[in-house]
C-alpha positions in Angstrom: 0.0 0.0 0.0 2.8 2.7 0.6 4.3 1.5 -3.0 1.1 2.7 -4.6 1.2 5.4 -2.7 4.5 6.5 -3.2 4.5 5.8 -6.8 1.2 8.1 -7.4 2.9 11.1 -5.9 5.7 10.9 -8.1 3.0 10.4 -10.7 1.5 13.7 -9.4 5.0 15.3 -9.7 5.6 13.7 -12.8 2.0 15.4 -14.5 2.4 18.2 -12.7 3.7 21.6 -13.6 5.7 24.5 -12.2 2.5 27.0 -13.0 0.7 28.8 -10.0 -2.6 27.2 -10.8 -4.3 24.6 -9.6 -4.3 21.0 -12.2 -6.2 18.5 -12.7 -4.3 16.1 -13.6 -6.9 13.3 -14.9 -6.5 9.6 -14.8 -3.7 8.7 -14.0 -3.3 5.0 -13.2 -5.5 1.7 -14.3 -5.7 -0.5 -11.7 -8.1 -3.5 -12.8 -11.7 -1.9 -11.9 -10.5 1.3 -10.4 -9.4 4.5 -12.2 -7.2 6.7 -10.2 -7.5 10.6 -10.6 -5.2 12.9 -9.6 -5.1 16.8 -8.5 -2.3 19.2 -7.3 -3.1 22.4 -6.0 -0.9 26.0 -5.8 -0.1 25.2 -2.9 1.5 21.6 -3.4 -1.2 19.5 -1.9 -1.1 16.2 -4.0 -5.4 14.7 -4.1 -5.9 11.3 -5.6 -9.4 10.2 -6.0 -9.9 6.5 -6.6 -13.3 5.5 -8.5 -14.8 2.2 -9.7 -14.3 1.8 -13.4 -17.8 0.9 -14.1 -18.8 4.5 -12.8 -17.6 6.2 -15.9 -17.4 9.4 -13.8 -17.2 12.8 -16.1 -13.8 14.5 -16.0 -15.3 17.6 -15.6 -17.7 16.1 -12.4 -14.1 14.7 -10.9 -12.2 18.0 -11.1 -15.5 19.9 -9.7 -14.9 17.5 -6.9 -11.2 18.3 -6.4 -12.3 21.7 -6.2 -14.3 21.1 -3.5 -12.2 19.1 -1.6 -9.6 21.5 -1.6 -11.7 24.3 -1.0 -12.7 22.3 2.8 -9.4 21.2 3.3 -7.7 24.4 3.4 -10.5 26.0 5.1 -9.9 23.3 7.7 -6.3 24.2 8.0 -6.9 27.9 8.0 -10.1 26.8 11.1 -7.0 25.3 13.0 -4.5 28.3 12.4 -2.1 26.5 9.9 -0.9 28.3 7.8 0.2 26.9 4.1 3.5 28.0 2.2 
């Protein structure tokens, strides 16, 4: 398990970037019934999304989704007084 997850974040890295925007960075890995999405934002936070293949999720309904999880998780951090670099 920390293979995979090791090997997506270089993935991320790898799709990702230098721009000051926030990237979708699609499908990134096929593993047998799953398709594995991934997301970096400005501020270096690496999302991966893992969905059931038979789903046939819309890109543009996965990087709403992103959004929104980034948009709690650094409203979180800023709740909690952590500030992001």
């Amino acid at each position: 398990m920390a293979e995979t997850i090791s090997e997506l974040a270089m993935l991320c890295d790898a799709y990702a970037d230098t721009s000051p925007v926030q990237q979708f960075l699609g499908v990134l890995y096929l593993v047998q019934d799953y398709k594995v999405y991934g997301y970096v934002t400005n501020t270096g936070i690496r999302l991966v999304l893992i969905f059931d293949d038979k789903d046939n999720k819309d890109a543009s309904l996965v990087k709403a989704l992103f959004r929104k999880l980034h948009t709690l998780f650094t409203g979180g951090l800023r709740a909690r007084g952590i500030l992001l670099n």
